[in-house]
C-alpha positions in Angstrom: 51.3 -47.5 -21.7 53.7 -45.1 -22.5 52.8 -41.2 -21.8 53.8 -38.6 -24.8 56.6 -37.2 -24.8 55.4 -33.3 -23.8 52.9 -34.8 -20.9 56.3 -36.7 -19.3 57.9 -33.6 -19.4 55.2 -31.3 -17.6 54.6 -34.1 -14.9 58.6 -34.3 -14.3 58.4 -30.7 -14.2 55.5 -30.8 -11.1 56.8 -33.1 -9.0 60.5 -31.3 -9.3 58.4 -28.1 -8.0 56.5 -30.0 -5.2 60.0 -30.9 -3.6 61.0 -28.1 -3.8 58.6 -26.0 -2.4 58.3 -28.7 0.0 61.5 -27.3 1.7 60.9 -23.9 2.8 57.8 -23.3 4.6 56.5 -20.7 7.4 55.8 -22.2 11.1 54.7 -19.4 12.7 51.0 -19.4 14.2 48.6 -17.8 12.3 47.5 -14.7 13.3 44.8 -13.2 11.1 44.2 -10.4 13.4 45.2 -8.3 15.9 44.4 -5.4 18.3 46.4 -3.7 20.3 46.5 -0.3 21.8 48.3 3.0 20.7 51.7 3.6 22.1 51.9 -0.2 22.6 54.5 -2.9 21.0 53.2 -5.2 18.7 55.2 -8.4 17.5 54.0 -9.7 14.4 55.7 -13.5 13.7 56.8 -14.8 10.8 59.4 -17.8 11.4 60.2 -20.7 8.8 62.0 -23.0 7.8 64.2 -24.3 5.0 66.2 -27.5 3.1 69.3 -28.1 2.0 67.9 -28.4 -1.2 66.9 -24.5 -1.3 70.5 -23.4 -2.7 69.2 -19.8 -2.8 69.7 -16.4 -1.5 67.9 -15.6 1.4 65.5 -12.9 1.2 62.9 -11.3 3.9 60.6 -8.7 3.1 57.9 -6.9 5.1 55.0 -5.1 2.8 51.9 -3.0 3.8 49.0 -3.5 1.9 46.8 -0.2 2.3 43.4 -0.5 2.9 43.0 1.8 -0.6 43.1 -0.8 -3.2 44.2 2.1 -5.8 47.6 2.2 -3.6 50.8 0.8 -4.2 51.7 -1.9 -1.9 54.5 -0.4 0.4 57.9 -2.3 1.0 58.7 -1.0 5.0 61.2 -3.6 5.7 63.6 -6.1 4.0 66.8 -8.5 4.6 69.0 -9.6 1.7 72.2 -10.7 1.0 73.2 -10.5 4.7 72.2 -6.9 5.3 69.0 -5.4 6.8 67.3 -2.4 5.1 65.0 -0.5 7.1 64.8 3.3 5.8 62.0 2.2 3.0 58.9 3.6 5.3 59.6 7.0 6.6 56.3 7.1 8.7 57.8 4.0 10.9 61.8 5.1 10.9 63.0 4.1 14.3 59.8 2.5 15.1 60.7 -0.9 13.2 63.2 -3.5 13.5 63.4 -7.5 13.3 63.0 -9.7 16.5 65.9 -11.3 15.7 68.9 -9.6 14.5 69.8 -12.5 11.9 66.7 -14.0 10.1 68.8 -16.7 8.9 68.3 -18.2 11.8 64.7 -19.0 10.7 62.8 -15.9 12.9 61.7 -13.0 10.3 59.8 -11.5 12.5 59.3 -8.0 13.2 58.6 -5.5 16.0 56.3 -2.1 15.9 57.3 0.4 18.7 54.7 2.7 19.7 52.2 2.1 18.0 50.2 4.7 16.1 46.2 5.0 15.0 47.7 5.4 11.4 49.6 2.0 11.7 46.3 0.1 11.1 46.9 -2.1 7.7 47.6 -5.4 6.7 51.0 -6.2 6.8 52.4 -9.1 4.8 55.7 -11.4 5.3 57.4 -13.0 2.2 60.2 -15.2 2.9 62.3 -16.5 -0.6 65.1 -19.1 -0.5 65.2 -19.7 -4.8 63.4 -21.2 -6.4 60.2 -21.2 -3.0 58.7 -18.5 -2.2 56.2 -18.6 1.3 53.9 -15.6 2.3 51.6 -14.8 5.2 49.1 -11.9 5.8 48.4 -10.3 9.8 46.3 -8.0 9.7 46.7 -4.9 12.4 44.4 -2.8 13.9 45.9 0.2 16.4 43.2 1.4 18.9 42.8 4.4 21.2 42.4 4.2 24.5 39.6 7.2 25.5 41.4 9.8 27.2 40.7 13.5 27.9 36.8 12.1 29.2 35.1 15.0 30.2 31.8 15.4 32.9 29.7 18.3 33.2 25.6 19.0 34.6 23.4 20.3 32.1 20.2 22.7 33.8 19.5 24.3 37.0 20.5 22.5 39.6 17.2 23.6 41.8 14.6 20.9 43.4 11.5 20.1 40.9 14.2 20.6 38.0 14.9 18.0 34.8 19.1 17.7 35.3 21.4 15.7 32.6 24.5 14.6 33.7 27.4 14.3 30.3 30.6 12.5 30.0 32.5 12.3 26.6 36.3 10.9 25.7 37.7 13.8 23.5 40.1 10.5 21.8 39.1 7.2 21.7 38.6 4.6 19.5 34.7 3.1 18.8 33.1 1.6 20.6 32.9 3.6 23.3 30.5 3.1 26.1 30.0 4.8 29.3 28.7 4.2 32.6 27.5 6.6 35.5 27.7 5.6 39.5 27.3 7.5 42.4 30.2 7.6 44.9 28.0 9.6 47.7 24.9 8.9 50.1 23.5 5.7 49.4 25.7 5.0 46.1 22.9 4.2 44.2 21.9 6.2 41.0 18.5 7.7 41.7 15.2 6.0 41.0 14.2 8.4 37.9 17.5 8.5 36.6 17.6 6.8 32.8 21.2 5.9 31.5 22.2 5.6 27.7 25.8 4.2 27.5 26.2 5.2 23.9 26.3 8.9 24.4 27.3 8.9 27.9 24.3 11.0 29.3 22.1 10.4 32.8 18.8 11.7 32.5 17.6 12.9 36.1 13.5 13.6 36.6 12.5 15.8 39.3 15.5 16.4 41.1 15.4 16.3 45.2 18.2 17.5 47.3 18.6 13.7 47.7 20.3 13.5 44.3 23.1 15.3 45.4 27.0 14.0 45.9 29.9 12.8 43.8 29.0 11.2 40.8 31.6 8.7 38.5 31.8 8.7 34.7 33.4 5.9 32.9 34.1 5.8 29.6 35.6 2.2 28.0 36.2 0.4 25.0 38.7 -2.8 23.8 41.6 -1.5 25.0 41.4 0.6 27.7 39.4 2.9 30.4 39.2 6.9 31.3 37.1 8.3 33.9 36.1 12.1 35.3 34.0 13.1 38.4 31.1 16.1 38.9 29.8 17.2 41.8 25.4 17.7 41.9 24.0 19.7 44.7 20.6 20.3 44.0 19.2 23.4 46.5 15.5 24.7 46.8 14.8 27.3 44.0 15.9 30.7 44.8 13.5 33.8 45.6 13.9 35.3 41.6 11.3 38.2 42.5 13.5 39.4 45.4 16.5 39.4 43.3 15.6 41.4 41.1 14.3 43.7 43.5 17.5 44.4 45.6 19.1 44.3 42.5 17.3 47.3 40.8 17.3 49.2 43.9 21.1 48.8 43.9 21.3 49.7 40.4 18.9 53.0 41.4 21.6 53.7 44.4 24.5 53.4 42.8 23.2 56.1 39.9 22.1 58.3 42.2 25.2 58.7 44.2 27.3 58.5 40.9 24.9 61.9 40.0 26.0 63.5 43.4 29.2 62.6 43.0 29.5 64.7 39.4 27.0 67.4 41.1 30.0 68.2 43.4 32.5 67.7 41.3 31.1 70.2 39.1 30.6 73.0 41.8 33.6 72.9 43.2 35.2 73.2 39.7 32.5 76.7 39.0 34.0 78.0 42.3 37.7 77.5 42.5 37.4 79.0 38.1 35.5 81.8 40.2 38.0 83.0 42.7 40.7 82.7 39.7 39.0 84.9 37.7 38.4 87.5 40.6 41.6 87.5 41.8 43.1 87.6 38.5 40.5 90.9 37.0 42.0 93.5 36.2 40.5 96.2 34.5 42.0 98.2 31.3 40.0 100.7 30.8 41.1 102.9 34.4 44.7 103.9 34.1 47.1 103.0 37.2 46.9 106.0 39.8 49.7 108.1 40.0 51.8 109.2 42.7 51.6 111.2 45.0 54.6 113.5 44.2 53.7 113.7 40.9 50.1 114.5 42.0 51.2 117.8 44.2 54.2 119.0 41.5 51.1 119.1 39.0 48.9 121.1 41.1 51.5 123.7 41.6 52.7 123.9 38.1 49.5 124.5 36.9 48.7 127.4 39.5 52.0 128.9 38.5 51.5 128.7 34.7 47.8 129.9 35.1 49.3 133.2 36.7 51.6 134.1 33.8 48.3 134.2 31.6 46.3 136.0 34.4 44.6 139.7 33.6 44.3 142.1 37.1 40.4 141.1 36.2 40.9 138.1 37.7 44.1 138.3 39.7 41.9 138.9 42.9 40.3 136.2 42.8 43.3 134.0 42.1 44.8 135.7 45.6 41.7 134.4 47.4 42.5 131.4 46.7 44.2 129.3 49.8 47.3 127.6 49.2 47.4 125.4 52.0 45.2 123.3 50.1 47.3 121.8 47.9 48.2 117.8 48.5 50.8 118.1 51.2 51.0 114.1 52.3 54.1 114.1 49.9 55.9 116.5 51.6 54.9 115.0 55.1 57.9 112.4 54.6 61.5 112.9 56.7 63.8 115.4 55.7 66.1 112.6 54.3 64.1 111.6 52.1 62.5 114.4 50.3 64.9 115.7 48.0 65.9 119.5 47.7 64.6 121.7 45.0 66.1 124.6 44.1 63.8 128.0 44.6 61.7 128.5 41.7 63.2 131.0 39.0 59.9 131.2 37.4 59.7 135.3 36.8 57.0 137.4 37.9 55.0 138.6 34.9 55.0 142.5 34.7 52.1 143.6 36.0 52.9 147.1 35.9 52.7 146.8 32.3 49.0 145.2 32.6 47.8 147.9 35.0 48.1 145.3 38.0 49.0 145.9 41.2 51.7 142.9 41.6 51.4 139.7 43.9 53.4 137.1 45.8 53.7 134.3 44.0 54.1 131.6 46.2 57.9 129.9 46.3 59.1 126.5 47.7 61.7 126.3 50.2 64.6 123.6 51.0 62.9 121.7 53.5 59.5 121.1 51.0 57.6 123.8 52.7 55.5 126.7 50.5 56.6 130.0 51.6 
């Protein structure tokens, strides 16, 4: 029975395909997932091989599929025509090359240098030698070791007293768990002590002075460990009422010698602004005193002018009156020193005229003396 001529041609057609894609095919284990830690190397295989009756180019590219389906698949890697490209993903540049140098040798497989959190995808290798094209899928998963793991004591660390020791990675990648041990005393953790290795706390009931030492946090998950230490001592409650005594009667002490302090600060400022303004008071209402010499000339000037005006009525009593009293301290100093007047010219007023009988008026000599 013969076929039609259209169905001989499609089943020529199929079995021409099936050789040919029976020549090129991919070797390499199959690896449909894999962990690994960040800042690690990852080698992600893709070997293969070909026949002589794939006449084609060979190509080798590397794409990662995100985990968004709306995103574009993203090309990060490729060999063609004899040349490597490898500037297509800017987030891996210097981070990615091929195992082997030349693919052609049947090895497409890559290498990931330090690995990063954001690396986590699934990466697919296509291999084409016209007219067969081969794929495989890996997919990657980047984790993070914990690191930064922090312990601290939550409450008073008294006896009778409810304590909480905490421990938490600050990176990490889930799961995390964490475990508590005592590196003190009996090394044991204590009898009411109630561990939760999710969030990394030790409940502690009742705490004795027993319960204190060294205590070890650490915190784990698939790829790695991280640990910190915190010291517990636990010490009989302290005497609160005293405390606050001493410290108020501090508090009282301190004010009241900050208030003496001022007090004589502030008397000592009143006294020295006291002696300033007595030493420095000068009153200007009383006119400087005037000098001596100037204080006798006066008193004989006026006696001499008051005798020019004198009537014989009165001229007796004017000749009662003693000279010796006038200021003579000025004329007390040494004979160098006094200067020399000239005898008084002042006239005589005519007395004969006035129907006066005429007197002496008193004259002044060289040496300061009243003659």
């Amino acid at each position: 029975m013969e076929l039609p001529p259209l169905a001989a041609l499609l089943g020529s057609l199929l079995l021409c395909c099936a050789g040919l894609t029976k020549g090129l095919k991919i070797t390499s284990t199959d690896q449909p997932m894999i962990e690994k830690a960040q800042g690690e190397k990852v080698t992600l295989l893709c070997t293969f091989t070909v026949s002589q009756d794939d006449l084609g180019p060979l190509d080798v590219e590397w794409v990662l599929i995100p985990i968004d389906n709306q995103k574009k698949e993203q090309t990060i890697i490729m060999y063609s025509v004899d040349r490597i490209y490898n500037n297509y993903y800017e987030a891996m540049n210097g981070r990615l090359q091929f195992t082997n140098p030349d693919p052609r040798s049947g090895d497409g497989s890559i290498d990931i240098l330090n690995l990063k959190s954001t690396d986590t995808g699934t990466y697919q290798c296509r291999v084409k030698k016209a007219p067969a094209v081969e794929s495989q899928k890996i997919q990657l998963t980047v984790l993070v070791k914990p690191a930064r793991t922090k312990c601290y004591i939550e409450g008073l660390q008294e006896t009778g007293r409810d304590l909480t020791l905490k421990c938490v990675s600050q990176e990490g990648s889930p799961l995390l768990s964490y475990n508590w041990r005592k590196l003190t005393g009996t090394e044991e953790l204590p009898a009411t002590s109630l561990l939760n290795k999710d969030t990394g706390e030790l409940s502690l009931k009742n705490a004795s002075e027993e319960y204190s030492g060294t205590y070890s946090c650490v915190a784990a998950n698939r790829v790695g460990t991280d640990d910190c230490f915190v010291v517990l001592n636990v010490t009989p409650p302290i005497n609160t009422a005293g405390t606050i005594a001493g410290a108020v009667i501090g508090t009282l002490l301190g004010l009241f010698l900050l208030a003496f302090l001022v007090f004589c600060c502030c008397k000592k400022r009143k006294e020295k602004k006291y002696e300033k303004e007595v030493h420095h008071d000068i009153r200007e209402d009383v006119p400087p005193p005037k000098s001596r010499t100037s204080t006798a000339r006066s008193y004989i000037g006026s006696n001499r002018s008051s005798l020019g005006s004198m009537s014989p009525s009165n001229m007796e009593g004017y000749a009662k009156t003693p000279y010796n009293q006038v200021p003579s301290e000025d004329f007390e100093r040494p004979s160098a020193q006094n200067p020399n007047f000239p005898p008084s010219k002042v006239a005589a007023p005519n007395l004969s005229r006035m129907g006066a009988v005429p007197v002496m008026i008193p004259a002044q000599s060289k040496d300061g003396s009243i003659v």
